[in-house]
C-alpha positions in Angstrom: 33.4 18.5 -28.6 29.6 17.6 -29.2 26.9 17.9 -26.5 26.8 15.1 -24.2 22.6 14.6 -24.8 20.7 12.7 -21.4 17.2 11.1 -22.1 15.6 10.5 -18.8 13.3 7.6 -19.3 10.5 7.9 -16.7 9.9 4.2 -14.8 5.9 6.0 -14.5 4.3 4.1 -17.2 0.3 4.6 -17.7 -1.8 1.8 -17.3 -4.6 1.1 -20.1 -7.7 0.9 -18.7 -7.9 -2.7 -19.4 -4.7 -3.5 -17.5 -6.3 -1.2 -14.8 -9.7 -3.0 -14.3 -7.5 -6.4 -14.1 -5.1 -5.2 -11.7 -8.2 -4.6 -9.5 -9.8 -7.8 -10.1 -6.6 -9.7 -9.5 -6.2 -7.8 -5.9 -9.7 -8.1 -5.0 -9.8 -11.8 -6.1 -6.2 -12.4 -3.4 -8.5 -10.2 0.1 -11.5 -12.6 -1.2 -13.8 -9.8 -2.5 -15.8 -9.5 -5.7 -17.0 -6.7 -7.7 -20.5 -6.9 -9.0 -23.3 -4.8 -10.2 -27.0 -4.7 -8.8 -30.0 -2.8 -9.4 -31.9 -2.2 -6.0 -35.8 -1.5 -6.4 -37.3 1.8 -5.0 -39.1 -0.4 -2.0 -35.5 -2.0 -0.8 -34.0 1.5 -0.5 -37.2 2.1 1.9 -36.1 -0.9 3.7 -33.0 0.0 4.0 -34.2 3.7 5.6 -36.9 2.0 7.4 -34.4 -0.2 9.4 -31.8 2.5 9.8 -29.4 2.0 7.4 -30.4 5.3 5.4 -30.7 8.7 5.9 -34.3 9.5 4.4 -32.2 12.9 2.8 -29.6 10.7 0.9 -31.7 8.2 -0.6 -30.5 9.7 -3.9 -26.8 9.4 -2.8 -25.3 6.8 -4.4 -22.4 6.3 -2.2 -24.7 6.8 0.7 -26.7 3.8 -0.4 -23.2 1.9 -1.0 -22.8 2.4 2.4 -25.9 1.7 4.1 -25.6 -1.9 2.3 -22.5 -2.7 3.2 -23.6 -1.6 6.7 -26.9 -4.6 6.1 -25.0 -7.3 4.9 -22.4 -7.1 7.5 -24.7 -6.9 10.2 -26.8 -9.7 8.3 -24.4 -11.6 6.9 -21.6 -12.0 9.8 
């Protein structure tokens, strides 16, 4: 009697890149949001420490400035 042979087919498939940065877009496009890219000039990241929005010690963190803008605009903007 031959060997009964099982293929397990994995429903895990790997996004391209491509198909990645669209599936972002798409869901950030439906809660309203939208991705862009700025350059901020040395004198607005004193501005932003001046005004409180940044620690003096993680001016060089990018994430920290991330933050500390988001924290501006929303208390700006809104």
């Amino acid at each position: 009697m031959p060997a009964l042979e099982v293929q397990i087919v994995s429903d895990t498939t790997q996004r391209s890149p491509a198909a990645e940065r669209m599936r972002l877009h798409r869901e950030r496009k439906k809660n309203g949001m939208r991705c862009l890219m700025i350059e901020l000039r040395e004198t607005e990241i004193d501005a932003l420490i001046r005004k409180g929005f940044l620690k003096a010690d993680t001016r060089n963190d990018r994430q920290a400035i991330v933050d500390s803008l988001y924290g501006y605009l929303d208390r700006e903007l809104t």
